[in-house]
C-alpha positions in Angstrom: 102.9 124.6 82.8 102.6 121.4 83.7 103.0 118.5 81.3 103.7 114.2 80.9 106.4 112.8 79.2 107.7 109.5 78.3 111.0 109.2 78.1 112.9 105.6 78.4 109.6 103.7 78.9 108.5 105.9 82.0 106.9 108.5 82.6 107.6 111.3 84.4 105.5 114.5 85.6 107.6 117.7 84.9 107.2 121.5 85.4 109.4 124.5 84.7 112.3 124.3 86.2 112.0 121.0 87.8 115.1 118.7 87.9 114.8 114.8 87.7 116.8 111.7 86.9 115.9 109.7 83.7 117.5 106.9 82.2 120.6 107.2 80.2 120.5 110.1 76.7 122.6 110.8 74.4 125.2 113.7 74.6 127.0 115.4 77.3 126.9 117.8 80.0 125.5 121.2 79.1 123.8 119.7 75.5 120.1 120.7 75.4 117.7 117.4 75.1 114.2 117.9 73.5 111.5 115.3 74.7 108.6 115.0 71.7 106.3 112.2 73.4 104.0 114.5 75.6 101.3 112.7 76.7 99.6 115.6 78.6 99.6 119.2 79.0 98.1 121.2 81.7 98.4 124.9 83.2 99.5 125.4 86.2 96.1 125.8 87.8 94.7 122.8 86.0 91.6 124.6 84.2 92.8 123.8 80.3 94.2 120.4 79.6 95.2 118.6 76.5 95.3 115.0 76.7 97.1 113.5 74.1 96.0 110.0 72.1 98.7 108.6 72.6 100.9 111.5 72.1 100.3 115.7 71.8 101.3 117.1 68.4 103.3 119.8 68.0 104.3 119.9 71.7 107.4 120.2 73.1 109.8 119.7 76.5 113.1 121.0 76.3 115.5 120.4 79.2 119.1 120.9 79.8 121.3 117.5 80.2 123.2 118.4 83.9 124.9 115.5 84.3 125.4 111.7 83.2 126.2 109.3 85.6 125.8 106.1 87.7 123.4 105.0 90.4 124.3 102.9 93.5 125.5 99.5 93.2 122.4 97.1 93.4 123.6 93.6 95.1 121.3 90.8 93.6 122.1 87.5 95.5 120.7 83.7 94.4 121.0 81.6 97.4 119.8 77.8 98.2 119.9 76.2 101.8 121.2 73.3 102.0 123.2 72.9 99.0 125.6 75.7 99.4 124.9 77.5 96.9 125.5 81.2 96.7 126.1 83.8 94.3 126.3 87.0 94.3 126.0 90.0 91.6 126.0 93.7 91.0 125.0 95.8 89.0 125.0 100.1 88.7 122.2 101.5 86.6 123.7 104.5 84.0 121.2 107.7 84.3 120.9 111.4 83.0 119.6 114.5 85.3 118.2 116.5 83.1 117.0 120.3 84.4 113.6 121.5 82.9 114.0 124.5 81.0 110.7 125.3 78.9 107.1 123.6 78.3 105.4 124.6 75.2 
């Protein structure tokens, strides 16, 4: 199965078993996370699919969390010539891997 979900105003394209980084959820490692905005829902060939308006009803992703951590250190610099002004800032975005577990 193949479905759409929105999680942390994205949206992301997940399968079984499929692994991806979202932005930061609740909980810890090992907790299991339940995503209920599915915007679509196909099989795997792509014969039957439910679109949602916005969202499916009564459908479900559940994933396990894997792992909450930090992304690389984004440098964001303000510079203008001639007046020597510089500065400098950065900043590490908190995220959640989350492993797919079931689509139904």
């Amino acid at each position: 199965m193949l479905a759409v979900i929105e999680t942390g105003g994205k949206q992301y394209i997940v399968t079984d078993g499929s692994s991806l980084k979202v932005e930061k959820l609740e909980g810890v490692e090992g907790d299991k996370v339940t995503f209920d905005k599915v915007l679509l829902l196909a099989d795997s060939e792509g014969k039957e699919v439910k679109i949602g308006t916005p969202y499916l009803e009564g459908v479900t992703v559940e994933a396990l969390l894997e792992q909450q951590g930090r992304s690389r250190k984004v440098r964001v610099v303000k510079y203008k010539r001639k007046v020597r002004y510089k500065r400098a800032n950065g900043h590490r975005q908190h995220f959640s891997k989350v492993k797919i577990s079931e689509v139904k």
